[in-house]
TORTITI-981448 format. One record per atom (N, C-alpha, C, O): y, x, z; residue in one letter. Coordinates in pm, whole numbers, plus 50000, padded with zeros to 5 digits. Layout:
BEGIN
YXZA ...
END
This chain:
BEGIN
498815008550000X 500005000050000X 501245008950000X 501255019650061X 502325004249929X 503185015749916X 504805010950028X 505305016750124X 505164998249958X 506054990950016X 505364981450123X 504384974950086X 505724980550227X 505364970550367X 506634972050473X 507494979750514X 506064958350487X 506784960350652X 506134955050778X 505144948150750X 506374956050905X 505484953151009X 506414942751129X 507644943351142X 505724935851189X 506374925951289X 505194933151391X 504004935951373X 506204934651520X 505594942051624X 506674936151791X 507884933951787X 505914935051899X 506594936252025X 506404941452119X 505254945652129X 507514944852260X 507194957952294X 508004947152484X 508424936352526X 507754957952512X 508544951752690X 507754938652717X 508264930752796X 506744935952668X 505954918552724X 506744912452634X 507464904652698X 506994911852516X 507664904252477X 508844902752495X 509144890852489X 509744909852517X 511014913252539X 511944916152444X 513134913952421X 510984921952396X 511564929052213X 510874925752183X 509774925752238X 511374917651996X 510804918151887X 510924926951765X 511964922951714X 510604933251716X 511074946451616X 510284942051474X 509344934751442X 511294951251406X 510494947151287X 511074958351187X 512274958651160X 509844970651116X 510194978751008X 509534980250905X 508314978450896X 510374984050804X 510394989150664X 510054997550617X 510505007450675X 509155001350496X 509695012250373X 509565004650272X 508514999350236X 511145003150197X 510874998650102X 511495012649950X 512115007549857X 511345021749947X 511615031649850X 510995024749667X 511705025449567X 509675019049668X 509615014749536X 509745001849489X 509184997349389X 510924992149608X 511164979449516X 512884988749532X 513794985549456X 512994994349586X 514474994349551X 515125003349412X 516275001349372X 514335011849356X 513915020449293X 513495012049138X 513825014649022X 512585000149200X 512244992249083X 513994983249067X 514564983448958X 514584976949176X 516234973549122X 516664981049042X 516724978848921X 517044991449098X 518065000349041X 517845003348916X 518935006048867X 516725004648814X 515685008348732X 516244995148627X 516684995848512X 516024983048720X 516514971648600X 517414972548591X 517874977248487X 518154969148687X 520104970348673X 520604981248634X 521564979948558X 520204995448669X 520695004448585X 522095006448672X 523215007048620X 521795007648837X 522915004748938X 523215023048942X 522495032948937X 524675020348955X 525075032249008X 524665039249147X 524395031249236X 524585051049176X 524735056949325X 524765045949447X 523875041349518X 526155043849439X 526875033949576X 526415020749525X 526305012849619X 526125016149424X 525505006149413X 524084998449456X 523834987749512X 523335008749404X 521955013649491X 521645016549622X 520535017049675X 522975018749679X 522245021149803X 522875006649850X 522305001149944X 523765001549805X 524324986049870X 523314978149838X 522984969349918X 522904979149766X 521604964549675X 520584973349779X 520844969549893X 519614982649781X 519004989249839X 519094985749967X 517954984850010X 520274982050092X 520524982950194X 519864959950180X 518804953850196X 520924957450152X 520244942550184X 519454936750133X 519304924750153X 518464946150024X 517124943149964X 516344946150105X 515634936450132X 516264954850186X 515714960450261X 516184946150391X 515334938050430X 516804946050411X 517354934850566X 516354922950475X 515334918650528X 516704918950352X 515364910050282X 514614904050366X 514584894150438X 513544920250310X 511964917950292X 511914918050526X 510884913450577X 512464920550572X 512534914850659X 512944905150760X 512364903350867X 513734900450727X 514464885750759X 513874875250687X 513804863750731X 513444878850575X 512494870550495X 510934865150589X 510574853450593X 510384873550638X 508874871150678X 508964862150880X 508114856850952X 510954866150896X 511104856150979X 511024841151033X 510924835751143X 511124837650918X 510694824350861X 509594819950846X 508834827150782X 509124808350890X 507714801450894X 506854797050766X 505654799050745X 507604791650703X 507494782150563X 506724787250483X 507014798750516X 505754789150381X 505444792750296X 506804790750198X 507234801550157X 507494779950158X 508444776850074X 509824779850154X 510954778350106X 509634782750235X 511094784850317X 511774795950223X 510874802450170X 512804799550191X 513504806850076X 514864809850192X 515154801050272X 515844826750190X 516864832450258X 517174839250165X 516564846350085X 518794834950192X 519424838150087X 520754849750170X 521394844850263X 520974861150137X 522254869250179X 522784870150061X 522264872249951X 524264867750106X 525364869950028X 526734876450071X 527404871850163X 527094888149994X 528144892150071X 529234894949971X 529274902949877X 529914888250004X 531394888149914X 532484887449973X 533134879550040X 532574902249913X 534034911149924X 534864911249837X 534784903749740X 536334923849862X 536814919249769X 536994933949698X 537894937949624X 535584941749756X 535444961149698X 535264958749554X 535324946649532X 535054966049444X 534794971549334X 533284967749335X 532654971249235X 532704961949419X 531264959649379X 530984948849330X 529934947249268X 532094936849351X 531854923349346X 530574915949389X 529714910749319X 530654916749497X 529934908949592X 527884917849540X 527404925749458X 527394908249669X 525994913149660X 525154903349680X 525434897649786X 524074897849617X 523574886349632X 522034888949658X 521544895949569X 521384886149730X 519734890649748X 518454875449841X 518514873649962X 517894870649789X 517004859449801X 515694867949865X 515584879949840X 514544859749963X 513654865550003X 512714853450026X 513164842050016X 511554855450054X 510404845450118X 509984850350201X 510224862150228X 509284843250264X 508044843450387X 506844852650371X 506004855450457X 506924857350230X 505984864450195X 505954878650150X 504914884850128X 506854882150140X 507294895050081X 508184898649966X 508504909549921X 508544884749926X 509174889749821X 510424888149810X 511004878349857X 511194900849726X 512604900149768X 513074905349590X 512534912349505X 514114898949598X 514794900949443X 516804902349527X 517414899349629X 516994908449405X 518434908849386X 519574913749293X 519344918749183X 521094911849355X 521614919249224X 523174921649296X 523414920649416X 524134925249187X 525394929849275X 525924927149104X 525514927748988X 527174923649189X 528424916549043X 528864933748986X 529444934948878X 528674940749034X 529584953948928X 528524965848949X 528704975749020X 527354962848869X 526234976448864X 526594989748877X 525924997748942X 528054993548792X 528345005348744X 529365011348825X 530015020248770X 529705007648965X 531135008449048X 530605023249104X 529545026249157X 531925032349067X 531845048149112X 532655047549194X 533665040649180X 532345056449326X 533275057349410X 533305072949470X 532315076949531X 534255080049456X 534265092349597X 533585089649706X 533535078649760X 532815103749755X 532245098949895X 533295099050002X 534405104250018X 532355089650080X 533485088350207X 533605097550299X 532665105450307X 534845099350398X 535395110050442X 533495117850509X 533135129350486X 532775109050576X 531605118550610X 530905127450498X 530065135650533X 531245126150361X 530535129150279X 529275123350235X 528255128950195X 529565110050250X 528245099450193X 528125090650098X 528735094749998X 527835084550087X 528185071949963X 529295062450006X 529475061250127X 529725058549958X 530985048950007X 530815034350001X 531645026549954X 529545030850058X 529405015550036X 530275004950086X 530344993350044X 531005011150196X 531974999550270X 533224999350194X 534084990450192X 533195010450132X 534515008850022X 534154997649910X 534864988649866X 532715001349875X 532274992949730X 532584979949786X 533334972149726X 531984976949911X 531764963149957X 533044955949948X 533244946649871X 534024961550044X 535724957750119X 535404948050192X 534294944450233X 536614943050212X 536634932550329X 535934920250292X 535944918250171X 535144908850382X 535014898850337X 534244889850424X 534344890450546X 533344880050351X 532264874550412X 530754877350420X 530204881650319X 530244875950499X 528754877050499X 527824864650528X 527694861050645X 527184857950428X 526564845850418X 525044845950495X 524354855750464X 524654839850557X 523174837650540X 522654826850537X 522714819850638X 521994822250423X 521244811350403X 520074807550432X 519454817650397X 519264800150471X 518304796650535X 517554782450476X 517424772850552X 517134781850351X 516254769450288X 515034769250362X 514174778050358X 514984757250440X 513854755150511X 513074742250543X 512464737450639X 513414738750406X 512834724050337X 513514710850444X 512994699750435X 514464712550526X 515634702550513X 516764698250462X 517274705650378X 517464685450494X 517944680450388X 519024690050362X 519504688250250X 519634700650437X 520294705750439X 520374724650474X 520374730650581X 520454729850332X 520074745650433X 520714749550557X 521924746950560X 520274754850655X 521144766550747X 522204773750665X 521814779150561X 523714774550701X 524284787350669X 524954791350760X 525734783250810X 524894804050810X 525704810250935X 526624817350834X 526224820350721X 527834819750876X 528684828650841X 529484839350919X 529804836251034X 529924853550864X 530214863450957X 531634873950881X 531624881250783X 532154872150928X 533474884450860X 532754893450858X 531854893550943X 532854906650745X 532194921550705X 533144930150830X 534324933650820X 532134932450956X 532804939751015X 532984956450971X 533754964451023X 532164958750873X 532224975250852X 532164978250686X 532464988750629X 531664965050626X 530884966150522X 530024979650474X 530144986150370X 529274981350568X 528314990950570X 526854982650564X 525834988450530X 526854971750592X 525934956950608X 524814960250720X 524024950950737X 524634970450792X 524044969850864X 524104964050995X 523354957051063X 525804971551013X 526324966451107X 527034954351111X 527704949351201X 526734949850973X 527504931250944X 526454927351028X 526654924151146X 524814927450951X 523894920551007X 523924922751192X 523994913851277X 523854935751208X 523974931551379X 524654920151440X 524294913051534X 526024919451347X 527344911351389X 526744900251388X 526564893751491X 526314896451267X 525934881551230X 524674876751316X 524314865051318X 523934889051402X 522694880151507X 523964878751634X 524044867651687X 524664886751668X 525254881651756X 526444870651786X 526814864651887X 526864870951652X 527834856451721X 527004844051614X 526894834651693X 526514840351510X 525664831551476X 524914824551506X 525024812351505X 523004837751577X 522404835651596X 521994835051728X 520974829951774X 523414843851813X 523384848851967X 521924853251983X 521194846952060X 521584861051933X 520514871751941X 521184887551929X 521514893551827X 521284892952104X 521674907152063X 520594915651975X 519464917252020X 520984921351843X 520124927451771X 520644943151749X 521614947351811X 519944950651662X 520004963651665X 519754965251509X 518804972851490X 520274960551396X 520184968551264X 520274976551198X 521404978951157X 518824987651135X 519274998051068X 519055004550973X 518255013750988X 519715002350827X 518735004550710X 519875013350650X 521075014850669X 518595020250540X 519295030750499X 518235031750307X 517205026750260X 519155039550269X 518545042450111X 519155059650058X 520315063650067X 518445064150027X 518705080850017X 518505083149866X 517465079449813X 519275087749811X 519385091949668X 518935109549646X 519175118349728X 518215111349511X 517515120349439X 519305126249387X 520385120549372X 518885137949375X 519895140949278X 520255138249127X 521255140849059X 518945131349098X 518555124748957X 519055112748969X 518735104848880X 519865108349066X 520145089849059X 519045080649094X 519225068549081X 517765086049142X 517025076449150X 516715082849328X 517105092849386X 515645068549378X 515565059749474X 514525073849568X 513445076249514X 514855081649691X 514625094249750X 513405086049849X 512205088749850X 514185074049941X 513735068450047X 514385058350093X 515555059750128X 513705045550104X 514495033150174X 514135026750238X 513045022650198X 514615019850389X 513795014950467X 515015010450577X 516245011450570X 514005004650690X 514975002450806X 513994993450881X 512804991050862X 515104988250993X 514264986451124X 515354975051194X 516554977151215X 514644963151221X 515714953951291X 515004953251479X 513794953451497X 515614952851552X 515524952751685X 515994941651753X 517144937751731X 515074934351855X 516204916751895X 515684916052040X 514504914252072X 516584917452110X 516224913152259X 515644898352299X 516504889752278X 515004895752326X 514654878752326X 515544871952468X 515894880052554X 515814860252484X 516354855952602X 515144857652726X 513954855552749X 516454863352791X 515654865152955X 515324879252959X 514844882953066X 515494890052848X 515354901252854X 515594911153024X 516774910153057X 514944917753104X 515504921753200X 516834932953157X 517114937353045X 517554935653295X 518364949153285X 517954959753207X 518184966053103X 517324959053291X 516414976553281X 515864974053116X 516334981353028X 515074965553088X 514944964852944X 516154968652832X 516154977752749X 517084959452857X 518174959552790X 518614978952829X 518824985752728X 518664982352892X 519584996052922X 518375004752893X 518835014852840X 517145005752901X 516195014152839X 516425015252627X 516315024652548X 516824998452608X 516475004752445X 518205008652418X 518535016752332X 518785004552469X 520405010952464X 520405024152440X 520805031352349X 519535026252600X 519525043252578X 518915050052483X 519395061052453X 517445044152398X 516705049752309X 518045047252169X 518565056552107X 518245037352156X 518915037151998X 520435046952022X 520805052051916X 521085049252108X 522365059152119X 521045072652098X 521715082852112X 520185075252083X 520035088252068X 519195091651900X 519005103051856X 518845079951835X 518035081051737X 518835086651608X 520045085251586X 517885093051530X 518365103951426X 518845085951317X 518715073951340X 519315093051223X 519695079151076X 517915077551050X 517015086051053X 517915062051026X 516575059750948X 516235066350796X 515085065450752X 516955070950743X 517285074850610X 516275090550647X 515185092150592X 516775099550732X 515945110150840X 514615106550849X 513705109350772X 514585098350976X 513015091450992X 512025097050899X 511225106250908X 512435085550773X 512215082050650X 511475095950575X 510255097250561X 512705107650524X 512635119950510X 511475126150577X 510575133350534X 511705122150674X 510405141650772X 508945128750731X 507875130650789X 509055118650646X 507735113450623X 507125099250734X 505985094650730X 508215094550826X 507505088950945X 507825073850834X 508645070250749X 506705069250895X 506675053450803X 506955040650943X 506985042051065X 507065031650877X 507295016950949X 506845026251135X 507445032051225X 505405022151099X 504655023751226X 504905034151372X 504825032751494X 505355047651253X 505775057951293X 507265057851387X 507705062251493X 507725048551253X 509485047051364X 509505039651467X 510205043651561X 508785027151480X 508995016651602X 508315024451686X 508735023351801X 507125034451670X 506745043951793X 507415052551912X 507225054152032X 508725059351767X 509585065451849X 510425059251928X 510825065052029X 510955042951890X 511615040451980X 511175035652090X 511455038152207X 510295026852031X 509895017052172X 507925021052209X 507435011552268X 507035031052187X 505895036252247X 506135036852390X 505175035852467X 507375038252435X 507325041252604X 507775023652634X 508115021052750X 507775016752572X 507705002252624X 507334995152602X 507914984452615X 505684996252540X 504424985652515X 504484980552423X 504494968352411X 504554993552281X 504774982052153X 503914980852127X 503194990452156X 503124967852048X 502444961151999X 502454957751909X 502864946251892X 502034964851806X 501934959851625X 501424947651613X 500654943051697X 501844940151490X 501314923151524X 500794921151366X 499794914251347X 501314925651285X 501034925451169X 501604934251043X 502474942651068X 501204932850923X 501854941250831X 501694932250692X 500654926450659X 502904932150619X 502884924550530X 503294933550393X 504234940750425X 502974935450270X 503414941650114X 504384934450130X 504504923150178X 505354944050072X 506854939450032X 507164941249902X 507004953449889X 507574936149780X 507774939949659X 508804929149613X 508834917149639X 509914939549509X 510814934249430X 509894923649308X 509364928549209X 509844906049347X 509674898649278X 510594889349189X 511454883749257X 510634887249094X 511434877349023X 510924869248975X 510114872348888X 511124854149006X 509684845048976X 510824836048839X 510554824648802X 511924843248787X 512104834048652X 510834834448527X 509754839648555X 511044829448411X 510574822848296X 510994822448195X 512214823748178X 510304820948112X 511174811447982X 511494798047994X 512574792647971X 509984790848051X 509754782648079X 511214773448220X 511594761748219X 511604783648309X 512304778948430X 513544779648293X 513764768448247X 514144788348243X 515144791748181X 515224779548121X 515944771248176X 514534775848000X 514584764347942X 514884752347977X 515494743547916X 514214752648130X 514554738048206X 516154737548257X 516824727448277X 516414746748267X 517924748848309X 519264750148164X 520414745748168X 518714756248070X 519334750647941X 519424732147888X 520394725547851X 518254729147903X 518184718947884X 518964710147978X 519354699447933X 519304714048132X 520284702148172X 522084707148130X 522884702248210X 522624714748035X 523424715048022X 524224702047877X 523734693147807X 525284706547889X 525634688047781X 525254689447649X 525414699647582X 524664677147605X 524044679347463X 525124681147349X 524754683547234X 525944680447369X 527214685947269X 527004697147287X 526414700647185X 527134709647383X 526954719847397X 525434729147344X 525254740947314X 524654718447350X 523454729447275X 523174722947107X 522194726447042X 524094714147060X 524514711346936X 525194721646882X 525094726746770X 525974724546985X 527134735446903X 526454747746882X 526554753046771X 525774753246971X 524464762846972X 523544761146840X 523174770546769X 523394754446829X 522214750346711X 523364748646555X 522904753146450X 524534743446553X 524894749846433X 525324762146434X 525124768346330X 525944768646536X 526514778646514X 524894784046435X 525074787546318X 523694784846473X 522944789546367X 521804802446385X 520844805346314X 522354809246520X 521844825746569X 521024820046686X 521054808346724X 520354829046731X 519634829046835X 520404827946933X 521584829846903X 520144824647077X 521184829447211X 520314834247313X 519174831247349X 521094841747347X 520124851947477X 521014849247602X 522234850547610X 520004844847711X 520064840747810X 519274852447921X 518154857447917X 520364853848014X 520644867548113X 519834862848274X 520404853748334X 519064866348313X 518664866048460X 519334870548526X 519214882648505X 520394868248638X 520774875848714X 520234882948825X 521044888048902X 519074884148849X 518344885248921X 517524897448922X 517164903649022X 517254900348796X 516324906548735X 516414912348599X 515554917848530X 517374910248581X 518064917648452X 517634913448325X 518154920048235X 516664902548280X 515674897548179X 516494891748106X 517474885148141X 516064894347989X 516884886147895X 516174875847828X 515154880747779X 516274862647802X 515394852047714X 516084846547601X 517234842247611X 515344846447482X 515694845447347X 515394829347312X 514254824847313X 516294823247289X 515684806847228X 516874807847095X 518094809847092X 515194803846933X 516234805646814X 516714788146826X 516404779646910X 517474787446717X 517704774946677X 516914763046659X 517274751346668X 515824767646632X 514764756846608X 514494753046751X 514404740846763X 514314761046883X 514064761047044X 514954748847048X 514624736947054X 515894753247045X 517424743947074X 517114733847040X 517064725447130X 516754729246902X 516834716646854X 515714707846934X 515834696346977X 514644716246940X 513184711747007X 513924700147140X 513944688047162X 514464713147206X 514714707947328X 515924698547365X 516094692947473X 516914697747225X 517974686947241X 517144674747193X 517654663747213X 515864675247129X 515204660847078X 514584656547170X 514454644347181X 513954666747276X 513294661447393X 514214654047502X 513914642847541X 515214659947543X 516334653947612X 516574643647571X 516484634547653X 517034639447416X 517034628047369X 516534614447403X 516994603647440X 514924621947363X 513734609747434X 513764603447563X 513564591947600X 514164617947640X 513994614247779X 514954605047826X 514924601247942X 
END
């Protein structure tokens, strides 16, 4: 298995934790989109919060949606997940270059800028969940902390990271979410305080080779962690021709008239996944006669 992540608890249930490697779906993004540096590691960073916030959820059909829109050079970041592992995404400006920032790193909070941070929550009521959170850093790690604590009032601990090749492509990516549960003791609470003020960047971790299992060891082994499961994580995109089509087809039939004389094929863009779908004129007509009927 290459990409996984693990749900684990530690203190009696005190902590719930949950880590990552995701290096070959983010690698597989960047690959479609054809994302810059700082781009990659922004899509990279909340592909990764994803495939774990994703498997939080009960539902087989339950669907989470992050969205973060700023007002940086990246134009916003959009990333969908399931219950199951699968995580897709994309970012409004693939190609956004930026100077590194004064540490000498990628400049994602620049790409990002100021803004909002969405989280959506489809969970087959009549109405999704959406919490919302101002970009306290737009670094999104530390959005997501923000957003368990005044949203979800879950003190949490978020920390993901994505490391670049000198070739532009995908080094190491991963991360690790941390959540105190209610009723947590003192001493609990001030034991993992003290462990996370001393931990190297996950991006590190990652590097000297330590995987999911490896990292929740270092933090929490001295407080009864308990691996609970492990789930494949992979960059999925479940469009079609077939989904595409159904979504052409509810647009106005004057409009795929005009399509059909103009005479050429039209290619239709996934945002998701970078796919492109071809319907010639004859498609068009097919499907403005079916509409018809219907």
């Amino acid at each position: 298995m290459s990409d996984y992540m693990i749900r684990a608890t530690a203190a009696e249930g005190q902590i719930r934790a949950f880590a990552a490697t995701t290096k070959d779906l983010v690698e597989y993004a960047r690959a479609a989109h054809n994302t810059s540096p700082v781009a990659t590691a922004a899509l990279g960073r909340l592909l990764t919060a994803g495939t774990m916030m994703g498997p939080m959820m009960k539902g087989e059909q339950d669907l989470l949606t992050l969205k973060i829109q700023g007002d940086g050079p990246i134009q916003g970041i959009t990333v969908t997940a399931d219950s199951m592992g699968n995580v897709k995404g994309y970012v409004g400006n693939p190609e956004v270059m930026l100077p590194p920032n004064a540490k000498g790193k990628l400049d994602v909070a620049g790409a990002v800028g100021i803004g909002v941070l969405s989280v959506i929550k489809d969970i087959g009521l009549k109405e999704p969940y959406v919490g919302q959170t101002i970009l306290v850093s737009g670094e999104i790690a530390e959005d997501l902390t923000y957003y368990y604590a005044t949203s979800e009032q879950t003190p949490s601990c978020v920390a993901l990271g994505v490391l670049i090749n000198k070739t532009n492509t995908v080094r190491q990516a991963g991360g690790f979410i941390l959540q105190l549960m209610p009723g947590a003791s003192e001493e609990v609470v001030s034991a993992l305080e003290t462990k996370i003020a001393s931990l190297a960047p996950v991006t590190s971790m990652l590097d000297q080779g330590m995987n999911p299992e490896a990292i929740l060891q270092d933090i929490l082994g001295d407080m009864g962690l308990e691996i609970m499961d492990q789930i494949p994580v992979q960059f999925h995109c479940n469009c079609s021709k077939e989904r595409v089509s159904r979504a052409l087809a509810s647009i106005d039939p004057k409009d795929i008239q005009e399509m059909i004389e103009d005479g050429k094929p039209i290619e239709v863009n996934c945002h998701f996944c970078n796919k492109n779908y071809t319907f010639s004129p004859e498609e068009l007509q097919e499907m403005l006669e079916q509409k018809t009927r219907a």
